[in-house]
Backbone as ProteinMPNN parsed JSONL, in Angstrom:
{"seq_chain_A": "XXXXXXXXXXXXXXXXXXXXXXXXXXXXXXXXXXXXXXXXXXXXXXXXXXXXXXXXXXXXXXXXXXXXXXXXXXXXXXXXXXXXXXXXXXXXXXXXXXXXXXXXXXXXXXXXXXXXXXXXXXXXXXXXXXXXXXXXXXXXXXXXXXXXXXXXXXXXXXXXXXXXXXXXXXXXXXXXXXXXXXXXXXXXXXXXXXXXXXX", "coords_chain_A": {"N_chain_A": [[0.847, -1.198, 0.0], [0.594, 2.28, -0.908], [1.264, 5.212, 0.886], [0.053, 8.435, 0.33], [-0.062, 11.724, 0.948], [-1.854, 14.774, 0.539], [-1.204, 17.927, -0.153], [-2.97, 20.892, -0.304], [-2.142, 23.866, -1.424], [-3.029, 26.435, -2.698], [-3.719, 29.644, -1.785], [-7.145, 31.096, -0.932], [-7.414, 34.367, -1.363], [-6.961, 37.782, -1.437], [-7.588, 38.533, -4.903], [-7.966, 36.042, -6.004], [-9.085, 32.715, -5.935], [-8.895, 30.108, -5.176], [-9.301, 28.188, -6.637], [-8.312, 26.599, -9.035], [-6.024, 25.47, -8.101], [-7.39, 23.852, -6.301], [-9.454, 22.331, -7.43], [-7.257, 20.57, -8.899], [-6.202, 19.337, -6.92], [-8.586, 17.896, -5.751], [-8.565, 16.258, -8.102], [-6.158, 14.684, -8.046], [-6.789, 13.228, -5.631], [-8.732, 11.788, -6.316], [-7.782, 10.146, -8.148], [-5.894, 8.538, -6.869], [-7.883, 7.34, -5.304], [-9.089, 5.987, -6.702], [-8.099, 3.882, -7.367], [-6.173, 0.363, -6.77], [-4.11, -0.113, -4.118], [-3.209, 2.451, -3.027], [-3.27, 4.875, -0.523], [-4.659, 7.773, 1.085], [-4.659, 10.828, 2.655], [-5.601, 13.759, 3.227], [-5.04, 18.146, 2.666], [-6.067, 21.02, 3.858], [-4.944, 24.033, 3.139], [-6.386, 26.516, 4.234], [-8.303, 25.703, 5.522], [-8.434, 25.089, 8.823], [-5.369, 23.438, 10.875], [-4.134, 20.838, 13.189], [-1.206, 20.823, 14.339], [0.381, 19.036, 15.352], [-0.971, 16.857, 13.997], [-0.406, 17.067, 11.739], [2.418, 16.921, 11.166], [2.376, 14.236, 11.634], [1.122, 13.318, 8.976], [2.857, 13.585, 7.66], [5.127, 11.929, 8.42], [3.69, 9.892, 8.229], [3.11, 9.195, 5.054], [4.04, 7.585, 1.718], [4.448, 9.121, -0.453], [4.632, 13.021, -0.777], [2.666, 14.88, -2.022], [2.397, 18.248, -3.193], [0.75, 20.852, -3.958], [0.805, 24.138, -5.349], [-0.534, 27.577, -6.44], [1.905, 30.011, -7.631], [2.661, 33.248, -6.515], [3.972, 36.272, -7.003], [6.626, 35.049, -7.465], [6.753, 33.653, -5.294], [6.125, 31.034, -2.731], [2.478, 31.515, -1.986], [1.875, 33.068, 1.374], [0.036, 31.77, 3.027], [0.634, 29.394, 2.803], [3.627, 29.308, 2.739], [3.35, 29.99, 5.937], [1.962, 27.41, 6.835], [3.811, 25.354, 6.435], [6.614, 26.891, 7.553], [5.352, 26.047, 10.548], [4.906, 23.363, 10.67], [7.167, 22.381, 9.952], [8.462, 23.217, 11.788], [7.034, 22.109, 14.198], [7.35, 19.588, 14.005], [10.388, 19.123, 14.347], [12.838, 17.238, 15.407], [10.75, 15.807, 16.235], [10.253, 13.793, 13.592], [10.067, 15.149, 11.466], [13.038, 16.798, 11.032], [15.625, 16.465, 12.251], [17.942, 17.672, 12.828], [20.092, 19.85, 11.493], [22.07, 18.193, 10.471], [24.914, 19.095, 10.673], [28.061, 18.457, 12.68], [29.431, 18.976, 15.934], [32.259, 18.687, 16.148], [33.39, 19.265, 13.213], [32.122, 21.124, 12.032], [31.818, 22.274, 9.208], [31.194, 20.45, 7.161], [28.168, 18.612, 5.895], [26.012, 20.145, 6.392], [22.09, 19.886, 5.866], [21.645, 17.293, 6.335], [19.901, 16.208, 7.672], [17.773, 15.43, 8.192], [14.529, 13.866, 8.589], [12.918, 12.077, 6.883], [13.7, 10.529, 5.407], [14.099, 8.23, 2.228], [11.63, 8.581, 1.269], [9.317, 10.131, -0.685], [8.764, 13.048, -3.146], [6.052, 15.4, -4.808], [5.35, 18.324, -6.567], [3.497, 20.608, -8.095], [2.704, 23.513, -9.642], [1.165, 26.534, -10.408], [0.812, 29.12, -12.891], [0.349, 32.776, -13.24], [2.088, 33.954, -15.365], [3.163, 32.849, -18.602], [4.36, 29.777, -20.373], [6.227, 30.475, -22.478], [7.107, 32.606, -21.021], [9.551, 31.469, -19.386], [11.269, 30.033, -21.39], [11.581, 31.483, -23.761], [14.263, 33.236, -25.636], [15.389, 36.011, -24.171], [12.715, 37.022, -22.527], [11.346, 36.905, -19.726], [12.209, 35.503, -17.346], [15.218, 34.548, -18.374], [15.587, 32.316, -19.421], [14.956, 30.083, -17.719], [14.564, 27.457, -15.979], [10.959, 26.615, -14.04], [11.77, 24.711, -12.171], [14.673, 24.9, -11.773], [14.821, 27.302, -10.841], [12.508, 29.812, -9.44], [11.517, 27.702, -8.04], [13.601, 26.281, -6.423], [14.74, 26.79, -3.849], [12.647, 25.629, -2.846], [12.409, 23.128, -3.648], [14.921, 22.825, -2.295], [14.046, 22.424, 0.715], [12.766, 20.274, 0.671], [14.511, 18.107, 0.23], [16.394, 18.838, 2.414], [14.504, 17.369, 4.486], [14.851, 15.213, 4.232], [13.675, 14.301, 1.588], [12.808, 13.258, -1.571], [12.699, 13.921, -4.922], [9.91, 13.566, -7.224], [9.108, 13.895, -10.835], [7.771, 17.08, -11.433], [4.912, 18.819, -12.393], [3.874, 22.198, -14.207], [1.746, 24.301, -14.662], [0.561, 26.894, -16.869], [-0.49, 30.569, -17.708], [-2.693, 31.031, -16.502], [-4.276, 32.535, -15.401], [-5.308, 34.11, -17.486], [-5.964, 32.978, -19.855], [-6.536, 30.11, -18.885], [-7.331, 26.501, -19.587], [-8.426, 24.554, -18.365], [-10.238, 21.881, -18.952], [-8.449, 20.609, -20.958], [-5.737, 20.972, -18.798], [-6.019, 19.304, -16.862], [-6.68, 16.936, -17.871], [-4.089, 16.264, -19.292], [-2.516, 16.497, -17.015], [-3.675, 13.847, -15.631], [-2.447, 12.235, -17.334], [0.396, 13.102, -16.603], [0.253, 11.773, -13.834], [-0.282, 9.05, -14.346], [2.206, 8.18, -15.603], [3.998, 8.542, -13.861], [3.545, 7.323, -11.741], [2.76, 4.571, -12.262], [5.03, 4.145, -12.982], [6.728, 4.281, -10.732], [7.648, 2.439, -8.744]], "CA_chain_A": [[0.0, 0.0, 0.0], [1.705, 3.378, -0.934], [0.676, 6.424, 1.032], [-0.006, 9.708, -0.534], [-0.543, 12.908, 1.442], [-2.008, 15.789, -1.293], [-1.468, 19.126, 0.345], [-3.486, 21.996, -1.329], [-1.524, 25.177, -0.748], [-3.802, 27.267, -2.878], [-4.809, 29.967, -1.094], [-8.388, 32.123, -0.772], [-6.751, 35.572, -0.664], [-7.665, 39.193, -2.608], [-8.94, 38.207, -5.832], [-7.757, 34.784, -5.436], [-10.737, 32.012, -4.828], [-7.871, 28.884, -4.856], [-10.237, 27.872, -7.335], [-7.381, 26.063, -9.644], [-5.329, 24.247, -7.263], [-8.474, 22.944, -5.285], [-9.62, 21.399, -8.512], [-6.086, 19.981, -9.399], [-6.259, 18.856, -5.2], [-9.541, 17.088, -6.046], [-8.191, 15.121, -9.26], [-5.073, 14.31, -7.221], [-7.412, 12.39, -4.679], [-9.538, 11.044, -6.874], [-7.197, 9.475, -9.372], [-5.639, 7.751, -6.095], [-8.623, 6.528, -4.284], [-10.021, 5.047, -7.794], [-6.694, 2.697, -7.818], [-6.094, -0.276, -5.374], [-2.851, 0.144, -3.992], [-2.968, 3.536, -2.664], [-4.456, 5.098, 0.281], [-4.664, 8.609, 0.927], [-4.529, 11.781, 3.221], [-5.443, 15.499, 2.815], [-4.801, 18.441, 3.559], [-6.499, 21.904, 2.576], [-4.352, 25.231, 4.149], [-7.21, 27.047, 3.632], [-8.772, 24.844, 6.999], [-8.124, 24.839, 10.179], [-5.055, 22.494, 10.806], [-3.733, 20.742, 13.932], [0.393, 20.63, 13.609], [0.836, 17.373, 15.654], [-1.638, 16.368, 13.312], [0.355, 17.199, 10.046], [3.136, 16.118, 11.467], [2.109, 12.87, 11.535], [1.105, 12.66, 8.189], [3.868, 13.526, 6.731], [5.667, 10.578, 8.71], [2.82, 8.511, 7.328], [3.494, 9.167, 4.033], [5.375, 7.557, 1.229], [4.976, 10.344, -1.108], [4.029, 14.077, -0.356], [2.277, 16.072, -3.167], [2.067, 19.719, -2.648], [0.104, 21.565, -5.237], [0.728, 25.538, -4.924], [0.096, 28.768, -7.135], [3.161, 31.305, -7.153], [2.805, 34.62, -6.334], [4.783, 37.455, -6.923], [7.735, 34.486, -7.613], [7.021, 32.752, -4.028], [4.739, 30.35, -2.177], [1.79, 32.411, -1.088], [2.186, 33.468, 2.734], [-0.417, 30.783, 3.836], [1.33, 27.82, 2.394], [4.684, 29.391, 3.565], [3.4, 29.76, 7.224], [1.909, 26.356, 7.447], [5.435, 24.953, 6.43], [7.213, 26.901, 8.73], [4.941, 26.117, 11.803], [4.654, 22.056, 10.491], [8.078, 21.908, 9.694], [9.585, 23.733, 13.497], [6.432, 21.064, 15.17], [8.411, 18.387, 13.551], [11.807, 18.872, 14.587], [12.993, 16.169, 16.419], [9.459, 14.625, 16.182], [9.539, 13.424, 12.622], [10.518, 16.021, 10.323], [14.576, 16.829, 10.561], [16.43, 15.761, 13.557], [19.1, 18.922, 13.034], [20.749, 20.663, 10.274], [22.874, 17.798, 9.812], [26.448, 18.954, 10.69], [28.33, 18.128, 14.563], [30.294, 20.351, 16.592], [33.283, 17.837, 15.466], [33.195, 19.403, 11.805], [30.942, 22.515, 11.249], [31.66, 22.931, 8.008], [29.992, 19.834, 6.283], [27.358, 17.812, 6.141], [24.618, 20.823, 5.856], [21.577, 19.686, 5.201], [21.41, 15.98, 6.162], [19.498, 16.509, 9.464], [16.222, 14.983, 8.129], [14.277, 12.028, 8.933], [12.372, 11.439, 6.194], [14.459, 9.566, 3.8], [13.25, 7.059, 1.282], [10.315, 9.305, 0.738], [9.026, 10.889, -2.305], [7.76, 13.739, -3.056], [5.719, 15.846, -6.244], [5.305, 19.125, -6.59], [2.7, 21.057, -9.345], [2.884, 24.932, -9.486], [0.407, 27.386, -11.246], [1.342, 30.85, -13.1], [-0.098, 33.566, -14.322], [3.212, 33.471, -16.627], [3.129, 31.73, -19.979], [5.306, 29.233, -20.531], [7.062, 31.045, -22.826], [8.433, 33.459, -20.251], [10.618, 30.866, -19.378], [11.929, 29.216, -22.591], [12.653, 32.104, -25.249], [15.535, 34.105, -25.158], [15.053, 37.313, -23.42], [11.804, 36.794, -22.153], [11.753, 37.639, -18.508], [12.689, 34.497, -16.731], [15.838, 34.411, -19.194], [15.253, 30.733, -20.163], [15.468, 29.456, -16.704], [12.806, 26.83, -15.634], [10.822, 26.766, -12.973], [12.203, 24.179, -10.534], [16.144, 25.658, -11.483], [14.794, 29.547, -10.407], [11.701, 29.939, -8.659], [11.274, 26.437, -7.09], [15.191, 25.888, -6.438], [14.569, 26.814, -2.602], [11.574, 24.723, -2.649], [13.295, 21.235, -3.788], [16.345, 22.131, -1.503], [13.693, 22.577, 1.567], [12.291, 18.984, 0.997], [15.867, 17.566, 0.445], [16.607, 19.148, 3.907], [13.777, 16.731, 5.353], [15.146, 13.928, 3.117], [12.677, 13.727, 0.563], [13.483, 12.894, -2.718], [12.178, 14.089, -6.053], [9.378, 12.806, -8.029], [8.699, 14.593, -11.702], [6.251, 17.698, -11.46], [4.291, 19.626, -13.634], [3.586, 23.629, -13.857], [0.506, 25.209, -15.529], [1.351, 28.166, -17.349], [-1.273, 31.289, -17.837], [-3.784, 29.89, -15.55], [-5.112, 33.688, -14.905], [-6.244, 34.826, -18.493], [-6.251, 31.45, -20.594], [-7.077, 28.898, -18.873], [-7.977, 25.843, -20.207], [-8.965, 23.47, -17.206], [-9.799, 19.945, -19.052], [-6.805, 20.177, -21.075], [-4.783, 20.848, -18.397], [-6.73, 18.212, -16.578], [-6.343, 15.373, -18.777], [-2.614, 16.562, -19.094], [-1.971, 16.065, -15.368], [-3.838, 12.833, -15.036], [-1.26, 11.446, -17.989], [1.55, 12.768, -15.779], [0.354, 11.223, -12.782], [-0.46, 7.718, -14.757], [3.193, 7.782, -16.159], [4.922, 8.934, -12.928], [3.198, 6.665, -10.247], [2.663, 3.047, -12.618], [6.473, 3.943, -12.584], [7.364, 4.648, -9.313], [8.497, 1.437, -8.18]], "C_chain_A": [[0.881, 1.245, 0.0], [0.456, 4.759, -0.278], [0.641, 7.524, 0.982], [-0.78, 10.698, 0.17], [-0.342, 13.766, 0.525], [-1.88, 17.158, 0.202], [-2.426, 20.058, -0.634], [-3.345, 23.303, -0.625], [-2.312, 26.225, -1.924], [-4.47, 28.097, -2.017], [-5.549, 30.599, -1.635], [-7.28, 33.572, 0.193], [-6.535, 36.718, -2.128], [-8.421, 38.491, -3.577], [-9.188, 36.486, -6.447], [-8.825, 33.705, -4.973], [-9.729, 30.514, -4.502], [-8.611, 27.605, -5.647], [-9.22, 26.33, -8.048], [-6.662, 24.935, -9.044], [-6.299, 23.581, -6.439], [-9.11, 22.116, -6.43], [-9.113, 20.28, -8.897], [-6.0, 19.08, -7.979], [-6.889, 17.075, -5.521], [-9.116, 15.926, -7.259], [-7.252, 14.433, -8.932], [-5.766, 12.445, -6.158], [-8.016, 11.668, -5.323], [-8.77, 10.059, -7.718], [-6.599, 8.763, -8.391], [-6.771, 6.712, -5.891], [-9.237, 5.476, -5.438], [-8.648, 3.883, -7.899], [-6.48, 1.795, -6.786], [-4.27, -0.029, -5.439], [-2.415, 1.297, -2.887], [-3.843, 4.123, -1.191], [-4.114, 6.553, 0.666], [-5.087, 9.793, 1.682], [-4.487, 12.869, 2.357], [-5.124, 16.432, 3.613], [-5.159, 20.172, 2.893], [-5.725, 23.471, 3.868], [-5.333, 26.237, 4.404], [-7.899, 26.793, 5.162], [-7.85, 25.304, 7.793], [-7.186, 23.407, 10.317], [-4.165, 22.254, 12.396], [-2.04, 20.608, 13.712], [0.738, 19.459, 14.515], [0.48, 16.387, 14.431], [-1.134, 16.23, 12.205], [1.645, 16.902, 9.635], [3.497, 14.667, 11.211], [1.784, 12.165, 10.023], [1.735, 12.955, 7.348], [5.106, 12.34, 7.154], [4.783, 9.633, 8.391], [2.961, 7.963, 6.2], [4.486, 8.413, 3.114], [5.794, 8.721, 0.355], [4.086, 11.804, -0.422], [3.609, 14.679, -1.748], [1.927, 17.279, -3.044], [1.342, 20.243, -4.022], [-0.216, 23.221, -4.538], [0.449, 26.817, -6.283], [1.664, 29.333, -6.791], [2.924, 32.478, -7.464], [3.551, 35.566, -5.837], [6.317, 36.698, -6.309], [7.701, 33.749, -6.27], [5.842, 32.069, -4.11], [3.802, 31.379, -1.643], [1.872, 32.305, 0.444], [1.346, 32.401, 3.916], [0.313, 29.357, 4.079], [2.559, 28.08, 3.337], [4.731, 29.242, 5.025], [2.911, 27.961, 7.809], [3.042, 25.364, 7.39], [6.624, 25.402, 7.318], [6.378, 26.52, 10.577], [4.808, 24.297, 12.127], [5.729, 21.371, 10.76], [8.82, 22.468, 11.318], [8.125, 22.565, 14.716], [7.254, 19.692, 15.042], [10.006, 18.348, 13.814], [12.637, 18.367, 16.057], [11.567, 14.958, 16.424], [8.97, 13.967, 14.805], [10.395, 13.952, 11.484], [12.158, 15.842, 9.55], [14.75, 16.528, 11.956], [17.761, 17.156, 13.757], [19.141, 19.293, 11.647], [21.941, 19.696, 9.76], [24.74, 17.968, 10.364], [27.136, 18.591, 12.428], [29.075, 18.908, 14.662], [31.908, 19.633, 16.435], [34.157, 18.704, 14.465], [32.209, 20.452, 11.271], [30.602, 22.488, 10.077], [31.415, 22.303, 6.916], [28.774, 19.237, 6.515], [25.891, 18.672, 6.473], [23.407, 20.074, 5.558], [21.56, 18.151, 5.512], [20.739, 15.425, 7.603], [17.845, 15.374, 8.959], [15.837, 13.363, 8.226], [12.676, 11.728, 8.277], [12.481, 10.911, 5.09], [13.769, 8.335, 3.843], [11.901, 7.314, 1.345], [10.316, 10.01, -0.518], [8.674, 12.412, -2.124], [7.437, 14.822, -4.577], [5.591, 17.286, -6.07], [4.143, 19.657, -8.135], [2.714, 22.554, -8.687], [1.644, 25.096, -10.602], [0.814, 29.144, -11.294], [0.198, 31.325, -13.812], [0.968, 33.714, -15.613], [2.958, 32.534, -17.58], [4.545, 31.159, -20.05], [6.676, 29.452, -20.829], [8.3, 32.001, -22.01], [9.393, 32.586, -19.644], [11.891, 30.239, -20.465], [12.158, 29.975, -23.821], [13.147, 32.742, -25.006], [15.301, 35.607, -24.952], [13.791, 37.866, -23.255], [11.922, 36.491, -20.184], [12.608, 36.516, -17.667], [14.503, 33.514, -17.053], [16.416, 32.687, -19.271], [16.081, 29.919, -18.506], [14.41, 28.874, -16.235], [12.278, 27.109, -14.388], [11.125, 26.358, -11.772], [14.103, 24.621, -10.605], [16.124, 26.98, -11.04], [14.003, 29.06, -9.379], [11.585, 28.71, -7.44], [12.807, 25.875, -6.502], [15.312, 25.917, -5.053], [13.773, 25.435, -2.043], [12.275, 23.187, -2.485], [14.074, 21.302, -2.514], [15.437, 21.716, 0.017], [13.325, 20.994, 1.761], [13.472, 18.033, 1.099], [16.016, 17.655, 1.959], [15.856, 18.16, 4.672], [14.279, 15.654, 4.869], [14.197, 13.339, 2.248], [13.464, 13.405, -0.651], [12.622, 13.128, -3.974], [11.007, 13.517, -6.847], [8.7, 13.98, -9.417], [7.391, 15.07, -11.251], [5.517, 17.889, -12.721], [3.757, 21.297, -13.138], [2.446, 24.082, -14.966], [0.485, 26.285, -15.725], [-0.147, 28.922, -17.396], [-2.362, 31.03, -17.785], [-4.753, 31.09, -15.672], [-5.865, 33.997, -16.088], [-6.554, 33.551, -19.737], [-6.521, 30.558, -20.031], [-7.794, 28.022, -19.598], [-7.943, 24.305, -19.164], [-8.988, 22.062, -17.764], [-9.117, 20.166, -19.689], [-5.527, 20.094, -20.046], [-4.858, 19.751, -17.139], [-6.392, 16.743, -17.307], [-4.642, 15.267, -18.74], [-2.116, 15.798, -17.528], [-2.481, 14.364, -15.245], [-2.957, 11.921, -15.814], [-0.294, 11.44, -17.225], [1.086, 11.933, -14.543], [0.417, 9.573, -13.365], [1.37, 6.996, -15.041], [4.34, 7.848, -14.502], [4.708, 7.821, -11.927], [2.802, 5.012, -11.036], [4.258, 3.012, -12.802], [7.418, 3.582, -11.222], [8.02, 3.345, -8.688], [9.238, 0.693, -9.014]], "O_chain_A": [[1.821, 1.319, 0.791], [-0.639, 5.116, -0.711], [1.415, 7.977, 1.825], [-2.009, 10.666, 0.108], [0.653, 13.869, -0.193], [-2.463, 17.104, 1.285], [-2.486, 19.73, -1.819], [-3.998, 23.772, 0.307], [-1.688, 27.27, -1.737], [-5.514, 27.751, -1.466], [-5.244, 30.967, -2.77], [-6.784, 33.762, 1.303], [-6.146, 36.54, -3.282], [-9.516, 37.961, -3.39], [-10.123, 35.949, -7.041], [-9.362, 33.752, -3.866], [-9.99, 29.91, -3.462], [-8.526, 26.41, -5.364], [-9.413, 25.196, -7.608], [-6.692, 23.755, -9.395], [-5.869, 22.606, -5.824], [-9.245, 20.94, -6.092], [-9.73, 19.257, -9.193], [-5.642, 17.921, -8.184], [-6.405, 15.944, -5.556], [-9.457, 14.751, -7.122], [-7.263, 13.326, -9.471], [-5.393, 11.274, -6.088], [-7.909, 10.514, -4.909], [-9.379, 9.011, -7.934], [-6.556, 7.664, -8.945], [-6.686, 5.524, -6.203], [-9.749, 4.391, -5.161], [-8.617, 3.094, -8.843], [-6.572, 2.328, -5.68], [-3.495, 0.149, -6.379], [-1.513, 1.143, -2.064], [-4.981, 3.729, -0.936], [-2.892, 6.65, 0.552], [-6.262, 9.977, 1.364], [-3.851, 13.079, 1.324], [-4.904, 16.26, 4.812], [-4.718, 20.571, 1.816], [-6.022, 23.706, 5.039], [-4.762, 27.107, 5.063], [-7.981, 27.762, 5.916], [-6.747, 25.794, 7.55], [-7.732, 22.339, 10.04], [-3.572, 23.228, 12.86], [-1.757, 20.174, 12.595], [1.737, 18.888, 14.077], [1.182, 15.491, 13.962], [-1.392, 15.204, 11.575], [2.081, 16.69, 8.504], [4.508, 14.127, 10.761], [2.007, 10.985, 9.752], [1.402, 12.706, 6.19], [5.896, 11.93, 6.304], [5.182, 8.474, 8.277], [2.983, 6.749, 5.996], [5.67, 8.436, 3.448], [6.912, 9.231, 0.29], [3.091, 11.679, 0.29], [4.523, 14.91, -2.539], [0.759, 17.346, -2.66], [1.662, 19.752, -5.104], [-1.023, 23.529, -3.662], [1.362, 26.893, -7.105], [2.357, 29.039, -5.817], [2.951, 32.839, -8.64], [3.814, 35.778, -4.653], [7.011, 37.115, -5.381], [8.743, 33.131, -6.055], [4.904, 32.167, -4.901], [4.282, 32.165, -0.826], [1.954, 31.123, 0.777], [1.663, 32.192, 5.087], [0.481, 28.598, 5.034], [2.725, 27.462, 4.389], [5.658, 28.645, 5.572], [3.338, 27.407, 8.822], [3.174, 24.569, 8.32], [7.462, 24.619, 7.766], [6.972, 26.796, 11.619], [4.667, 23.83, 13.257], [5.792, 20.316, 11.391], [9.783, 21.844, 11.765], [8.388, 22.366, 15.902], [7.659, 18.964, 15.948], [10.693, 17.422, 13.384], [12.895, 18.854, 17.158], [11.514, 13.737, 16.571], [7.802, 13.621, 14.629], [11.196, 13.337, 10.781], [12.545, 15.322, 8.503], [13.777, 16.368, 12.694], [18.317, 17.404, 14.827], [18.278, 19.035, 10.809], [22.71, 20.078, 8.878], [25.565, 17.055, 10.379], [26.286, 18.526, 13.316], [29.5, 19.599, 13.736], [32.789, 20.441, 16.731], [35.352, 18.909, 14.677], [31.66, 20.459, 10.169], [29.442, 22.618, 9.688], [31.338, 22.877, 5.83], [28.327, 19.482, 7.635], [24.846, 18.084, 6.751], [23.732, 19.301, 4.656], [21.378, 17.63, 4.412], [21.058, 14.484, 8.33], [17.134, 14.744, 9.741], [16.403, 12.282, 8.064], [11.659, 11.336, 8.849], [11.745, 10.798, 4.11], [13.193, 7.666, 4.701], [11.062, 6.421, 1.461], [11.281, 10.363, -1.195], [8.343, 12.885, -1.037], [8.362, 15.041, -5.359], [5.852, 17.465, -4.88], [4.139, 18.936, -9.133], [2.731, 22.757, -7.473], [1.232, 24.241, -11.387], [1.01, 29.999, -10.43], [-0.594, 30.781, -14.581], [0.563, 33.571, -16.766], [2.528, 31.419, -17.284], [5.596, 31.772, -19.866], [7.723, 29.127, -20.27], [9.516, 32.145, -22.135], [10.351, 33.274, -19.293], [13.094, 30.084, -20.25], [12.737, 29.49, -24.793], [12.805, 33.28, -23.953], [14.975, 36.261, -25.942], [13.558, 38.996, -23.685], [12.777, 35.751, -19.698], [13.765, 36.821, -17.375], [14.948, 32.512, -16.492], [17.543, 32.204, -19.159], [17.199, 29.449, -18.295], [13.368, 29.498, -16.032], [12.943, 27.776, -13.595], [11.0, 26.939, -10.694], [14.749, 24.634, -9.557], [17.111, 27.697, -10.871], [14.363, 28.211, -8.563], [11.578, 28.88, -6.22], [12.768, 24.701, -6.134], [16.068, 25.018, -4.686], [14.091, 24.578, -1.22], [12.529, 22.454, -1.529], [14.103, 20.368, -1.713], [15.927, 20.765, 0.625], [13.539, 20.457, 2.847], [13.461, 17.188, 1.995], [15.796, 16.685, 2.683], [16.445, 17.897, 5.721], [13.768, 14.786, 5.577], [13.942, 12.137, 2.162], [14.691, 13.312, -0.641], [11.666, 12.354, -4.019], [11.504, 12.489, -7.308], [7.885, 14.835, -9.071], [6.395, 14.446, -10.885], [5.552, 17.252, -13.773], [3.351, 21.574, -12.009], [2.691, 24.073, -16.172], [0.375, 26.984, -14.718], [-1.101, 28.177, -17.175], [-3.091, 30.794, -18.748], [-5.919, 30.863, -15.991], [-7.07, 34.182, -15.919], [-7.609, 33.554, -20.372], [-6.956, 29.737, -20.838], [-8.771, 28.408, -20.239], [-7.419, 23.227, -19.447], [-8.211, 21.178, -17.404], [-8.176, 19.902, -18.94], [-4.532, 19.404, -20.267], [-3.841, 19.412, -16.533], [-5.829, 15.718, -16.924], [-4.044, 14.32, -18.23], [-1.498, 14.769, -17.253], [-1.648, 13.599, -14.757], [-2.607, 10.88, -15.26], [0.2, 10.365, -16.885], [2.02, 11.176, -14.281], [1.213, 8.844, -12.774], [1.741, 5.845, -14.811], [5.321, 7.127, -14.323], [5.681, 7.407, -11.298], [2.523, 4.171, -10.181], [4.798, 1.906, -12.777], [8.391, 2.881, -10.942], [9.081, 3.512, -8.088], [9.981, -0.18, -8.566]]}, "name": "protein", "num_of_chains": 1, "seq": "XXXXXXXXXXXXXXXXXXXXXXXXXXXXXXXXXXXXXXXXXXXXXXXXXXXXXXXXXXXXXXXXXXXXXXXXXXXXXXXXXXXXXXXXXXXXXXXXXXXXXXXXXXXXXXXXXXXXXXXXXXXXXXXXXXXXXXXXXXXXXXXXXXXXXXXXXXXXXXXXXXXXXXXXXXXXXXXXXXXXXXXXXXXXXXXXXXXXXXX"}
């Protein structure tokens, strides 16, 4: 049985309804629970959440899926706080165990504090940005993707816990094009190809 905690860091905030990623949340869960094999935890930031509680199911977990907009090049401020308040309940109880280095040796071993290795984890982003602003030449993002720029913190933060990578996906000009079942059907291919892989 593989277990799959979906976060949905979309938030409800100004003109914002979290409309997009609570959709993408919902197809997440659903495309699990319809499969034997899998069993499945949520988790909506949006709610009211206990942090023992979230704690726990991220030590439950084999993979974590976060699904976030980005605004104004970051995680929105909800997502960010329930990560810092999940991730400092968890330390020592789950999460990271230290930063990794001993008073021996300061000056390596950064970064290897976590205690949740031989975990997974996915990631899906949403822009108002078109694709393009990443991939043609002098186009704002100057051809730098999204998990080598924007998300480059992000990865290292789950590393830090000892997670480990699993191919995302990013949905480009979500705000004035959208196109929901294409990008719908899209995602449920990546998830089909990513997770009948996974082992």
């Amino acid at each position: 049985m593989t277990k799959v905690f979906i976060i949905n860091g979309g938030q409800q905030f100004g003109h914002s309804g979290g409309r997009f990623n609570e959709t993408i949340s919902a197809a997440t869960a659903e495309f699990f629970r319809n499969r034997p094999g899998f069993e499945v935890k949520t988790t909506n930031i949006n709610h009211d959440y206990d942090l023992k509680e979230e704690v726990a199911k991220y030590t439950w977990a084999d993979v974590v899926i976060y699904h976030t907009p980005i605004w104004w090049f970051q995680l929105p401020h909800g997502f960010k706080q329930y990560i810092d308040k999940v991730f400092t309940e968890g330390h020592g109880t789950g999460i990271y165990r230290s930063d990794g280095r001993s008073a021996a040796n300061p000056a390596i071993n950064y970064g290897t504090g976590g205690m949740l290795h031989g975990k997974k984890y996915m990631v899906t982003t949403s822009w108002n940005a078109p694709k393009e602003a990443f991939t043609l030449p002098g186009e704002f993002f100057k051809q730098t993707s999204v998990d080598e720029g924007i998300l480059f913190g992000f990865h290292r933060m789950n590393a830090f816990i000892g997670l480990q990578p699993l191919p995302g996906m990013h949905f480009h000009d979500i705000e004035k094009n959208a196109d929901v079942k294409r990008d719908l059907g899209q995602y449920r291919e990546h998830l089909e190809h990513v997770f009948t892989n996974l082992n």
